[in-house]
N, C-alpha and C positions, 0 to 999 in steps of 0.2 A: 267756824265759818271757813269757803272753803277760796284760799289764794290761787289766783290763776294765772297763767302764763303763755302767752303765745309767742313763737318762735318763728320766724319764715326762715323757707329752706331749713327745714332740722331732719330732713329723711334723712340725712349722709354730714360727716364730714363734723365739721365744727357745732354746727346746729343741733347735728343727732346730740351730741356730747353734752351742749347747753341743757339740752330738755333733760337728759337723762341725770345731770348733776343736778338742775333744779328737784326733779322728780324725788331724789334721795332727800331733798329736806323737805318731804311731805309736798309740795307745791305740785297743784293738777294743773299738767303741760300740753299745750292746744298745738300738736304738730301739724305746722304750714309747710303744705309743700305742693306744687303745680301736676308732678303727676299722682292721680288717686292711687295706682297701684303703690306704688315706692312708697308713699305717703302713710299710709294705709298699713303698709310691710313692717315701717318705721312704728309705727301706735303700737301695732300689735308686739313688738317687739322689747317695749318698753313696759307692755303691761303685759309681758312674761316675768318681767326682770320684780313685779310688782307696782308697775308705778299708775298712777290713774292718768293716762293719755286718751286723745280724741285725736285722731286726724280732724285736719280741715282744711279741705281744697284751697290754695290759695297763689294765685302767680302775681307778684307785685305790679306786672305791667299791665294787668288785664281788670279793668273797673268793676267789672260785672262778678269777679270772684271776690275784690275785695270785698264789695256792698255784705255777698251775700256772708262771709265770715265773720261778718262786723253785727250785721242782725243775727246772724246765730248763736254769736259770742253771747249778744244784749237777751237773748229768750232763755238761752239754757243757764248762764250763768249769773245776768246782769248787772255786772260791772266787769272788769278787767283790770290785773293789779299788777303785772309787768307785760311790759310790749320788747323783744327782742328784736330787733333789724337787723337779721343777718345773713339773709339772702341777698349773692352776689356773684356778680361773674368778670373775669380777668379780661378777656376782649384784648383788643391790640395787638393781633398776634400774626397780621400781616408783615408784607415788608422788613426793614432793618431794624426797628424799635426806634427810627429816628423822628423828634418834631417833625422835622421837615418832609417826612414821609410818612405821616399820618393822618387816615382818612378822616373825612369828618363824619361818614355813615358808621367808623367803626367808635368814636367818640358819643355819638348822640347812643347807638344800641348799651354801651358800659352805664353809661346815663339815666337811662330807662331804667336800668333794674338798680344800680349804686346809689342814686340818687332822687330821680324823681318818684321810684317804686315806693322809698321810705315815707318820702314825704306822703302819698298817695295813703298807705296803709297805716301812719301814724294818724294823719286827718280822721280817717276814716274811724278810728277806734278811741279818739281824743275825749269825746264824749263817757265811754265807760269807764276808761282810765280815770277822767274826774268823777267819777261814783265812788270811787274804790278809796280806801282811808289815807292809803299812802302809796299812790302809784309811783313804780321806774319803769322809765323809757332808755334801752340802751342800743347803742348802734355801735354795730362790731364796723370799726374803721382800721385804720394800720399806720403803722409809723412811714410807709412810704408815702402819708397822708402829708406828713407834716415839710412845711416849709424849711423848719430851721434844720432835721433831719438831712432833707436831700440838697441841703448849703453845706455841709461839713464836710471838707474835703477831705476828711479823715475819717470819716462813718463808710458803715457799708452799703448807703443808701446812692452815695457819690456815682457810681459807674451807670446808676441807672438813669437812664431817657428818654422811657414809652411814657407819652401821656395819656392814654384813657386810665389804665387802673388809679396810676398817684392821682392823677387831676379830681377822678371821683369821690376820692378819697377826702381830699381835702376840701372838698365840696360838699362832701356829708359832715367834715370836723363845723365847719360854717353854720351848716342845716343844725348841727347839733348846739351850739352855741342861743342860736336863735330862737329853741324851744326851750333853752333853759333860763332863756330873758324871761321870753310870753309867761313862763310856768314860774318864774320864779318866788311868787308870794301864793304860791298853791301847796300844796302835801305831795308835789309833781317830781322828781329829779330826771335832772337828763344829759345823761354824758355819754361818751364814749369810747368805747374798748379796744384796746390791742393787743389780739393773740399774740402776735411775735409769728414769727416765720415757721408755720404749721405743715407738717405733710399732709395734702388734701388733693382733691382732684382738681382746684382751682390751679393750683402751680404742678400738677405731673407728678402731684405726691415728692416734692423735692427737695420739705422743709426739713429744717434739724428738731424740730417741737412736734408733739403728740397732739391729736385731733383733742383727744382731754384735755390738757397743759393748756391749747388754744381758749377752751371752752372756760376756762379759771377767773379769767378779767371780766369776762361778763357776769358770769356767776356773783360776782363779786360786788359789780353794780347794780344788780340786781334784785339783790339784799341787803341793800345798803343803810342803815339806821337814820332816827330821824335827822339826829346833826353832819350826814356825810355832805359830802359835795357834790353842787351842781355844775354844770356847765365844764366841765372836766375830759381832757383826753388821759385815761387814765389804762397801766396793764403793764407787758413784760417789758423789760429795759434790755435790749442788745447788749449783748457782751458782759453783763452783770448776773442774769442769774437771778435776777431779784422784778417784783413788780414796783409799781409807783406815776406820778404822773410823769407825762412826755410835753415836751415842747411843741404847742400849734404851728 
């Protein structure tokens, strides 16, 4: 039988890496991505390497692609047995990075894709996911997600103060809690992953971690057995070296 995986945003970056690590444990990888060509460049590229990938059109803020991703998913496949959330964008990137000089049109645009996008594309494919024996739903979040992270005057999360990306962040840790109430007496898991500080085109390629290394924490919840955990911010631990869960 054959396990399947949809990834948004996997042409590039973290996403690519998600599809292609899934792809290596046999799992047929459904690469989302808004433009066809890149999208498209991405499948083929992964079914050099051997893997069984499909593109599939898909921009989280656009209804009319999820729909149609979600009925193609449901004819070719019929059901869906990991949904990846990992399409996203940094935004913010006006002004001084201060509260106080932060638009609310550049907060609602981070929103749209970090947040409302998931929910959008999770909805949309909630139905397959419960066909499938033992669905995971993972949403690639970040420790600049977390509250008690950017409280420690001692972390390296201290000096920062743009609110679209943290704020989204910790808005999807929430989104992510709250499916893992709904789903909690189903075959459903649903947490969420941190890459840890990735060099990607999201930050300018600036991180100290490999787009793979990023790609790990999901992978991870992904395949997660039947007695793992739900409701989980789970992935790399700053300054250790090591993964595990993180503080909401």
């Amino acid at each position: 039988m054959t396990t399947t995986a949809l990834i948004t945003g996997a042409n590039k970056g973290i996403g690519f890496e998600t599809a292609r690590l899934l792809a290596a444990r046999g799992i047929t990888v459904l690469v989302g991505a808004r433009d066809p060509k890149l999208g498209q460049a991405a499948a083929e590229k992964l079914h050099a390497e051997g893997a069984q990938a499909h593109f599939v059109r898909l921009d989280v803020t656009d209804r009319e692609t999820i729909d149609h991703a979600a009925a193609w998913i449901g004819e070719e496949f019929g059901s869906l047995d990991i949904l990846v959330n990992n399409a996203a964008i940094a935004g913010g990137d006006e002004g001084d990075w201060k509260p106080s000089t932060t638009s609310v049109a550049s907060l609602r645009k981070v929103f749209e894709t970090n947040v409302f996008g998931v929910i959008a594309v999770t909805n949309a494919v909630l139905p397959l996911l419960r066909r499938a024996e033992a669905a995971r739903i993972v949403n690639v979040s970040s420790e600049v997600g977390s509250l008690a992270g950017m409280m420690d005057r001692n972390g390296p999360m201290w000096p920062m103060t743009g609110i679209p990306y943290p704020s989204s962040k910790t808005a999807l840790n929430m989104v992510t809690v709250m499916y893992a109430k709904e789903l909690w007496d189903t075959g459903i898991k649903v947490n969420a992953a941190n890459p840890g500080y990735c060099a990607t085109d999201l930050n300018g390629n600036s991180g100290f971690r490999a787009a793979e290394q990023g790609a790990e924490p999901t992978v991870h919840l992904a395949t997660l057995p039947a007695d793992g955990p739900s409701g989980q911010l789970w992935g790399y631990l700053w300054g250790q070296d090591a993964y595990g869960p993180l503080s909401w």
